[in-house]
C-alpha positions as CSV (number, residue, x, y, z in Angstrom):
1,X,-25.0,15.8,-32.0
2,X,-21.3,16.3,-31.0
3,X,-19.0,13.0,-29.8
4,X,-16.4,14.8,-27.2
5,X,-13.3,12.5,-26.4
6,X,-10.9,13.1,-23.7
7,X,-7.9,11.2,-24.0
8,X,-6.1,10.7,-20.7
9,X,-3.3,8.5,-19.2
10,X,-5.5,6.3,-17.5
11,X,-8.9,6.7,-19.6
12,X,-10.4,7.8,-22.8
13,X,-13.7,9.3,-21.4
14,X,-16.2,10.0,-24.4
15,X,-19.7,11.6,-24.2
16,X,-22.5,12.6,-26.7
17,X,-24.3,16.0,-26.7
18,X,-27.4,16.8,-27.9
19,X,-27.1,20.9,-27.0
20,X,-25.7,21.6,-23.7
21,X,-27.1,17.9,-22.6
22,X,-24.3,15.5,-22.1
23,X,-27.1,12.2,-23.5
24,X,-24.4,9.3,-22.4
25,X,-20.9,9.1,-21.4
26,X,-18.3,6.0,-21.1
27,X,-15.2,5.3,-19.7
28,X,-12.4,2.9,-21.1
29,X,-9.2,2.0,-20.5
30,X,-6.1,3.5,-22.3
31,X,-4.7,1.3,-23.9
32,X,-2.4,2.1,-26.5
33,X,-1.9,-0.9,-28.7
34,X,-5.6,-0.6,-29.9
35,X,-5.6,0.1,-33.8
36,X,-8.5,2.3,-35.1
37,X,-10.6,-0.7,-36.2
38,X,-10.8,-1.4,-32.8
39,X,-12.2,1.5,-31.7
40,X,-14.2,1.8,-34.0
41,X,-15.8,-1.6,-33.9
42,X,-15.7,-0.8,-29.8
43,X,-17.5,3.1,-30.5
44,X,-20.1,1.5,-32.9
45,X,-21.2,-1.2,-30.1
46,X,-21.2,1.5,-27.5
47,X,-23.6,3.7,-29.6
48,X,-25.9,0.6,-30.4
49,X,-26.2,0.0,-26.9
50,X,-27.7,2.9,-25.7
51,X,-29.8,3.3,-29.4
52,X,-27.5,6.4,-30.5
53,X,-27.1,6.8,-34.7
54,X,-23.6,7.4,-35.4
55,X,-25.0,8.8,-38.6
56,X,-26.4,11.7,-36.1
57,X,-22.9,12.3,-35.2
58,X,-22.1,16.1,-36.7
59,X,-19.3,17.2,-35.0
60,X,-16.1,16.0,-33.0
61,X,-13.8,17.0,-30.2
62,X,-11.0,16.0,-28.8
63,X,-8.4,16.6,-26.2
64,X,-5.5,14.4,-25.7
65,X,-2.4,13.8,-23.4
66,X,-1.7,10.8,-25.1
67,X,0.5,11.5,-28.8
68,X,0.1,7.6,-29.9
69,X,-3.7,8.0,-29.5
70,X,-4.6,10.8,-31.0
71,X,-3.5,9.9,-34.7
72,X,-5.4,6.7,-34.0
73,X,-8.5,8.3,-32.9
74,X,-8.2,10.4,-35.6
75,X,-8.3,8.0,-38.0
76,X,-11.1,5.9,-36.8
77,X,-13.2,9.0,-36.6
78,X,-12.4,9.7,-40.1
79,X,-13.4,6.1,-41.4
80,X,-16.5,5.1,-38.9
81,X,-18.0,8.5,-38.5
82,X,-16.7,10.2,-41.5
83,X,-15.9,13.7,-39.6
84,X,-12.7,15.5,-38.9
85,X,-11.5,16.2,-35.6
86,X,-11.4,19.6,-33.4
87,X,-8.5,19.2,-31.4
88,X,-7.9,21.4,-28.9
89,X,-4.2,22.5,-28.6
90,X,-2.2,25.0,-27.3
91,X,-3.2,27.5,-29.9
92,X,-6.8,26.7,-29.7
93,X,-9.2,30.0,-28.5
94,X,-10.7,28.3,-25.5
95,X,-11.9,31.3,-24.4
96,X,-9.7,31.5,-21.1
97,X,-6.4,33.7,-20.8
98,X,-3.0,31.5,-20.0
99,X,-0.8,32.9,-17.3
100,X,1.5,29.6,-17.7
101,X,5.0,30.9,-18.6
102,X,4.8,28.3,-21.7
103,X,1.4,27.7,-22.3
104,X,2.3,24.6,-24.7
105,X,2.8,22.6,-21.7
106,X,-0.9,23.1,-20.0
107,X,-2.5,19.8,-21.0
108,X,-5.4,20.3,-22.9
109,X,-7.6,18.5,-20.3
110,X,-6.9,21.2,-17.3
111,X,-7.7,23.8,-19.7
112,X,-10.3,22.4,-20.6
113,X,-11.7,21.7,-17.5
114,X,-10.9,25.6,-16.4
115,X,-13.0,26.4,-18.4
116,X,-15.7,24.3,-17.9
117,X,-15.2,25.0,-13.8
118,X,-15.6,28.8,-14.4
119,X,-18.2,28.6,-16.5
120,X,-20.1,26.4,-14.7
121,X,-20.0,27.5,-11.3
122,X,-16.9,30.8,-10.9
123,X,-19.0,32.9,-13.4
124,X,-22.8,33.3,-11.9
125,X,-20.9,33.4,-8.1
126,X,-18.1,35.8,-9.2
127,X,-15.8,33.9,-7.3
128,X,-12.0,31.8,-8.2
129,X,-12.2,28.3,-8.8
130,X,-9.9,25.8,-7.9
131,X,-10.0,22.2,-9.7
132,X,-9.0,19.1,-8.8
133,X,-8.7,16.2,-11.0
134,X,-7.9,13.1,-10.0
135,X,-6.3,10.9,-12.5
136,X,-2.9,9.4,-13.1
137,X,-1.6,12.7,-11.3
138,X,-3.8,14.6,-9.0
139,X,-4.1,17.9,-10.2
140,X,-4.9,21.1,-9.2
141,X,-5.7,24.3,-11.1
142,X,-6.4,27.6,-10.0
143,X,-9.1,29.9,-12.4
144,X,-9.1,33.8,-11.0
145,X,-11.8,35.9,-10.2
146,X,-11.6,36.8,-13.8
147,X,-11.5,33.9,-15.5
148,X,-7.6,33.7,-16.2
149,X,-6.2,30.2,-16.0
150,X,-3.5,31.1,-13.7
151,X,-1.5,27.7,-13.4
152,X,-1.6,24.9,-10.5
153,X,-0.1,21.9,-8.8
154,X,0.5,18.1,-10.1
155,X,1.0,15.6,-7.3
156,X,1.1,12.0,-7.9
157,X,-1.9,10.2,-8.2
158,X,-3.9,8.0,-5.4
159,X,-3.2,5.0,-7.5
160,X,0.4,5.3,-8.7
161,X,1.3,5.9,-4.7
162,X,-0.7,2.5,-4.0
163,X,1.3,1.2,-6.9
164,X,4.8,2.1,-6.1
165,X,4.5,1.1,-2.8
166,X,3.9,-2.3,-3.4
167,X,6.6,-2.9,-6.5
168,X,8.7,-1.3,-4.0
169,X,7.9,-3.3,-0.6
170,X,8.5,-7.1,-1.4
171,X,6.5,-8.2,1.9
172,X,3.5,-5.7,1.6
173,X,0.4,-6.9,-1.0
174,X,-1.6,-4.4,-3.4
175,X,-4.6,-3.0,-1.7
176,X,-7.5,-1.4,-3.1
177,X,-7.6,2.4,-2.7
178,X,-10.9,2.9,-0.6
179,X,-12.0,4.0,3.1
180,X,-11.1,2.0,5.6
181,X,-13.7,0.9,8.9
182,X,-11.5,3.0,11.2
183,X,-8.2,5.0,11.2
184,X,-6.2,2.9,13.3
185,X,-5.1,-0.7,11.0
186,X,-5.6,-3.8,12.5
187,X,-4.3,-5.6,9.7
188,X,-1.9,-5.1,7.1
189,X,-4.4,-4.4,4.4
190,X,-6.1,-1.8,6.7
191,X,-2.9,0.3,7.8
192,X,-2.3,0.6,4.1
193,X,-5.7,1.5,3.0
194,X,-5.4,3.9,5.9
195,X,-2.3,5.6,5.1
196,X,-3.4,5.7,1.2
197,X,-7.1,7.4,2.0
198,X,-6.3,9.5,4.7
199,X,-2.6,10.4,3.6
200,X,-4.2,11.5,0.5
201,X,-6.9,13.0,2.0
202,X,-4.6,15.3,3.8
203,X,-2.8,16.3,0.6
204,X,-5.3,17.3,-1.0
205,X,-6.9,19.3,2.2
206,X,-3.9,21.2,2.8
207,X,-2.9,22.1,-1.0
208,X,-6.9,23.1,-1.7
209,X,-6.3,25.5,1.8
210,X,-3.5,26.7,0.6
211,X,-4.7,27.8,-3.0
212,X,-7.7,29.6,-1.6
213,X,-5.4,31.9,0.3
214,X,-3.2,32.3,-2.3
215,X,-6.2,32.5,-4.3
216,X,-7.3,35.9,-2.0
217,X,-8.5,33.8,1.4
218,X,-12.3,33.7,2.9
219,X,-13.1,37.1,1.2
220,X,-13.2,35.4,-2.4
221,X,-15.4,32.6,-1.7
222,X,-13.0,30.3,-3.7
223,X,-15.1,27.0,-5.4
224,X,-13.1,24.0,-5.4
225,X,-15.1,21.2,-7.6
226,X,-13.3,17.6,-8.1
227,X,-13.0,15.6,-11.2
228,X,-11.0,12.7,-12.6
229,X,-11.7,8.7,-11.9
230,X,-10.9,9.0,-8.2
231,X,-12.6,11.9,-7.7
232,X,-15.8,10.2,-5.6
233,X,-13.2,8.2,-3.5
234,X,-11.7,11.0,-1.9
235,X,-14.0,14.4,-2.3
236,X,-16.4,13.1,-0.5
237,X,-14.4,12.8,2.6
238,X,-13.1,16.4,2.8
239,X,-15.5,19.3,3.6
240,X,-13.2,21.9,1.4
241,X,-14.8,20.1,-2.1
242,X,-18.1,21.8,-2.9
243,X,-18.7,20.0,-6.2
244,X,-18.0,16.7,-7.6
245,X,-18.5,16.9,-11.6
246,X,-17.0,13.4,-12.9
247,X,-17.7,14.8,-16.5
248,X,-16.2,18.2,-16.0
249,X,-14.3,17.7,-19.0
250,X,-17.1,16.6,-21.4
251,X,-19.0,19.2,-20.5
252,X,-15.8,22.0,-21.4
253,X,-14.9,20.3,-24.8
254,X,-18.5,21.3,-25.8
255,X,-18.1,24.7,-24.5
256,X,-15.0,25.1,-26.3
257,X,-16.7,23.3,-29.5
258,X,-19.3,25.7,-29.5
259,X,-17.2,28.5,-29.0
260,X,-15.2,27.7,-31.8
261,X,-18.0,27.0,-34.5
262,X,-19.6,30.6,-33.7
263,X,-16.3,32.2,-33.6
């Protein structure tokens, strides 16, 4: 089975394959102070829980935005599962041509989840695939017609917007990012939630409409799918998101991992 890690601002997802079949997936909080033995202790009682042998643990992946981490997840792979790491870096064959100017500063994660997106769903329809992941930053990333990872769009994200707002306005309280019951606030709580959900909603409407012109307008049939942590707050309000894939990422680590044990 393979262990695929995703290491993010925000979250370290992890999943187990068995094949193609993501078996289980969890998601923790970054946290950067956490020494290997920590994780480790934390993976192990993950995998008892849900009656998975570490010992059936053959392979590792791992893409990381997060320098700190990835030296400790390293490690703690090396001493719980015994395994080395696959990390996947700029030099990595991923499969997918880079049209970024410097391709050193794609994150791994949005290549990873091009080519997961293409795969997936631009491939079989022969269509561009825009992706939108919402995480720290909202980002979107545009995957041609021929599977070329072309380059995108970072926007802050949902929750650092909610955030600033209120270190930033001493008489207005930290809200929970969510729909509200209507449009128009009646309360305090409400115009925020209001401007945050619909505000962003609007974003990401008109940079996805945008992107599918640029992209080669109606004609192409352009696939936006969403991913990230936020991703079911806000896709599901906008007509423009086809798919919602919360483990988009997972699912492209083990397409690159098997790509890169057959190559």
């Amino acid at each position: 089975m393979l262990l695929a890690i995703d290491v993010g601002n925000t979250n370290v997802v992890l999943g187990v394959f068995d094949g193609e079949e993501l078996v289980d997936s969890w998601r923790l909080a970054t946290l950067g102070e956490r020494t290997a033995d920590e994780l480790g202790i934390l993976v192990s009682s993950l995998f008892l829980d849900r009656n998975i042998d570490r010992s059936q643990i053959t392979g590792v992946i791992m893409a990381s935005v997060v320098p700190p981490l990835t030296g400790t997840i390293t490690t703690m792979v090396e001493q719980y599962l015994g395994l080395q790491v696959q990390l996947v870096e700029a030099t990595t064959d991923i499969g997918m041509s880079v049209r970024y100017d410097n391709p050193k500063e794609v994150g791994a994660d949005r290549l990873v989840n091009g080519v997961a997106a293409f795969e997936r769903h631009g491939r079989a329809k022969n269509a561009p695939v825009i992706v939108v992941d919402f995480g720290t930053a909202t980002t979107f990333d545009a995957i041609s017609i021929e599977g070329e990872y072309l380059g995108g769009v970072i926007c802050p994200g949902v929750q650092i917007s909610s955030d600033a707002l209120f270190q930033h306005a001493a008489r207005l309280p930290r809200v929970e990012v969510r729909k509200p019951p209507q449009l128009i606030g009646r309360t305090t709580v409400g115009s925020i939630q209001s401007g945050l959900f619909y505000g962003y909603v609007a974003l990401v409407e008109g940079i996805v409409q945008r992107l599918k012109s640029e992209l080669g307008g109606e004609q192409a049939q352009t696939i936006c799918i969403a991913t990230g942590g936020m991703a079911d707050v806000i896709a599901n309000e906008t007509d423009l998101i086809e798919h919602l894939e919360p483990n988009l990422v997972l699912h492209g680590l083990q397409m690159v991992w098997e790509r890169i044990r057959h190559d």
